[in-house]
C-alpha positions as CSV (number, residue, x, y, z in Angstrom):
1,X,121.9,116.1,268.3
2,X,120.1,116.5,265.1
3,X,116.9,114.4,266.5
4,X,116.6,116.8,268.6
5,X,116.9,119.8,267.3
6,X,114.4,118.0,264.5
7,X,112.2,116.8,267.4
8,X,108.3,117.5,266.8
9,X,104.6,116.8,267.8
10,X,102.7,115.6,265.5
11,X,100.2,118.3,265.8
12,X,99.6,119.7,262.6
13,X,97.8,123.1,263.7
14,X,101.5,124.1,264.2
15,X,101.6,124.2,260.8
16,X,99.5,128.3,261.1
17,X,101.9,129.5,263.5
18,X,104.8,128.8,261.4
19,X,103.3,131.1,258.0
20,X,102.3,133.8,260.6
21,X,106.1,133.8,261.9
22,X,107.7,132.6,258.8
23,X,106.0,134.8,256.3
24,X,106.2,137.8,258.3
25,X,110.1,137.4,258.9
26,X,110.9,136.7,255.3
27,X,108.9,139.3,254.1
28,X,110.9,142.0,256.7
29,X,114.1,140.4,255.5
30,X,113.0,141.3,251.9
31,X,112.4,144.4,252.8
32,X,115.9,145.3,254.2
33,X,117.1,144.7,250.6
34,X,114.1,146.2,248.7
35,X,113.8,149.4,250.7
36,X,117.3,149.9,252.3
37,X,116.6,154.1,252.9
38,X,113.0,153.3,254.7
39,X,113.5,149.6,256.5
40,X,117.2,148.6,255.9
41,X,120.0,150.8,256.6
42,X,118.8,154.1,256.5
43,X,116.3,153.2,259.6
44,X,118.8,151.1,261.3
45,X,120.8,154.4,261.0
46,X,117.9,156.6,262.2
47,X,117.9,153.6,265.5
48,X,121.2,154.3,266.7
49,X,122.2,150.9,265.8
50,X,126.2,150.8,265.1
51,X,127.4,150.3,261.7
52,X,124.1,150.4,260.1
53,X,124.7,148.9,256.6
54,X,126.2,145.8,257.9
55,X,123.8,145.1,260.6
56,X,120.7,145.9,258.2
57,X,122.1,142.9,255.9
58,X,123.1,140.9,259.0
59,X,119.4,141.2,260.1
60,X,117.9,141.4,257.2
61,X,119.6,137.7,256.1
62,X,119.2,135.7,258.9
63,X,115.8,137.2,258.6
64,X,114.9,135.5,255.3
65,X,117.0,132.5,255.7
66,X,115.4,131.4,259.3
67,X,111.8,133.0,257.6
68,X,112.1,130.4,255.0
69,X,113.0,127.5,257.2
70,X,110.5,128.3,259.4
71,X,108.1,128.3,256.3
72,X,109.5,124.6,254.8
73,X,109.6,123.6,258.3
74,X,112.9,122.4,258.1
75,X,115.5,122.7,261.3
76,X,112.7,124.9,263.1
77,X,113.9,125.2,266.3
78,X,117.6,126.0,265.2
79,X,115.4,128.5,262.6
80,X,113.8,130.3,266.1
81,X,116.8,131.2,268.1
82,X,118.2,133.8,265.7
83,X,114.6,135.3,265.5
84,X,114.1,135.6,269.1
85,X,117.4,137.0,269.3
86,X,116.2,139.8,266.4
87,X,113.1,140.5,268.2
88,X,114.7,140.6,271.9
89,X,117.0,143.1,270.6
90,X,114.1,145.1,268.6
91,X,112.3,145.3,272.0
92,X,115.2,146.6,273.4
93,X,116.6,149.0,271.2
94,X,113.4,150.9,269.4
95,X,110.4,149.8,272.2
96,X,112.0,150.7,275.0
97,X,112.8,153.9,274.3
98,X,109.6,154.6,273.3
99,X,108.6,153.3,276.8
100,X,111.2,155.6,278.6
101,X,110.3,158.5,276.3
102,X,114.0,159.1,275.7
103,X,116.9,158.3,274.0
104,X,118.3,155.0,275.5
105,X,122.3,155.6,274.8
106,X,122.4,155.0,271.4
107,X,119.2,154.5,270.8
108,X,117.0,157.1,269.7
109,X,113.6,157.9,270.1
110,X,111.5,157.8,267.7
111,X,108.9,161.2,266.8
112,X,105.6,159.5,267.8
113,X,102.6,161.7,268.9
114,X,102.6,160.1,272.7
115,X,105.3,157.9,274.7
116,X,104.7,156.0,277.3
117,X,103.8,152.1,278.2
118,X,100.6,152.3,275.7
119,X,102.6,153.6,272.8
120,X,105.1,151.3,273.9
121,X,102.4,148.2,273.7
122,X,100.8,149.7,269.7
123,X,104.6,149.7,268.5
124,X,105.6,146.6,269.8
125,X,102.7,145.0,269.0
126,X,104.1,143.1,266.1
127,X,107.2,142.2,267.6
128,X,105.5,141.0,271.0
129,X,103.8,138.2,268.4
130,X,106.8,137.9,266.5
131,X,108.9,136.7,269.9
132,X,106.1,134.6,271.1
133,X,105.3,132.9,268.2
134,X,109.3,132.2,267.9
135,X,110.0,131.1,271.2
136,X,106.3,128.7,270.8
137,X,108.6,127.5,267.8
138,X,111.8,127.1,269.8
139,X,109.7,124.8,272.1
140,X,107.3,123.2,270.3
141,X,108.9,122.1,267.2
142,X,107.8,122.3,263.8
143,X,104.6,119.9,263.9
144,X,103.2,117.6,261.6
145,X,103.2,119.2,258.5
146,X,106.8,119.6,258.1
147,X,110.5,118.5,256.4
148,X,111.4,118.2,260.3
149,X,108.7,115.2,260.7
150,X,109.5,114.1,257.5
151,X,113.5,113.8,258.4
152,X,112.6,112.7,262.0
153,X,110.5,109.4,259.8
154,X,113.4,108.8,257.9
155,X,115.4,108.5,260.7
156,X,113.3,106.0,262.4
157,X,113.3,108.7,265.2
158,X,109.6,109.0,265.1
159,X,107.9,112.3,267.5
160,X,108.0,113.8,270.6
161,X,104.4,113.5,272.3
162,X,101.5,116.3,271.7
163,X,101.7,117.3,274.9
């Protein structure tokens, strides 16, 4: 079960997709912590999102724990499902609305100066490449430049092919 959750091309351009993803999602994570009033509780409060303070630290840790694996390299496609998860449910509760232009139960809507399906796309832009880039993760593996390849050589496992 663990080869294959450690499974991996050898392609070693993997290795930008996973700082894009990684960095961004442990720098977010931070965030929750740093700035709890503007991008922790307080906005997860301002979201709708049910008991605010928890979920901000819930988020906000699986955040920089799966950020940093995704970083190392290290159990990358166990790393991804969380964050597509996170980004599914950011979609969800703070795009859609803004698709809708309304409140979507207990969702609200943020102020923005238009709503619509092209707000929708400049809001969710981050997330759209967020989800990708996760689910490219999720499928892909962590490539060459890894712990993952570096376990999966250990274990004599060797790679999945480049395909």
């Amino acid at each position: 079960m663990l080869n294959r959750i450690l499974a991996t091309t050898d392609d070693r351009a993997i290795v930008l997709i996973r700082l894009m993803v990684g960095s961004v999602f442990l720098s977010e994570g931070i965030q929750k912590f740093l700035y709890p009033a503007f991008v922790g509780a307080g906005r997860f409060v301002r979201m709708g999102m049910p008991a605010p303070e928890f979920t901000a630290a819930f988020v906000g840790t699986f955040e920089i724990l799966c950020g940093a694996l995704l970083l190392a390299g290290l159990l990358t496609r166990a790393a991804a499902v969380p964050l597509i998860i996170i980004m599914l449910t950011a979609l969800v509760t703070t795009k859609l609305p803004i698709l809708l232009g309304q409140d979507l139960g207990p969702f609200a809507l943020r102020n923005l100066k238009y709503y619509g399906f092209w707000s929708m796309a400049h809001e969710a832009r981050t997330d759209w490449s967020m989800l990708l880039g996760s689910i490219f993760l999720l499928i892909k593996g962590a490539g060459g430049w890894s712990l993952d390849r570096v376990l999966l050589r250990k274990s004599g496992k060797g790679f999945t092919s480049s395909r």
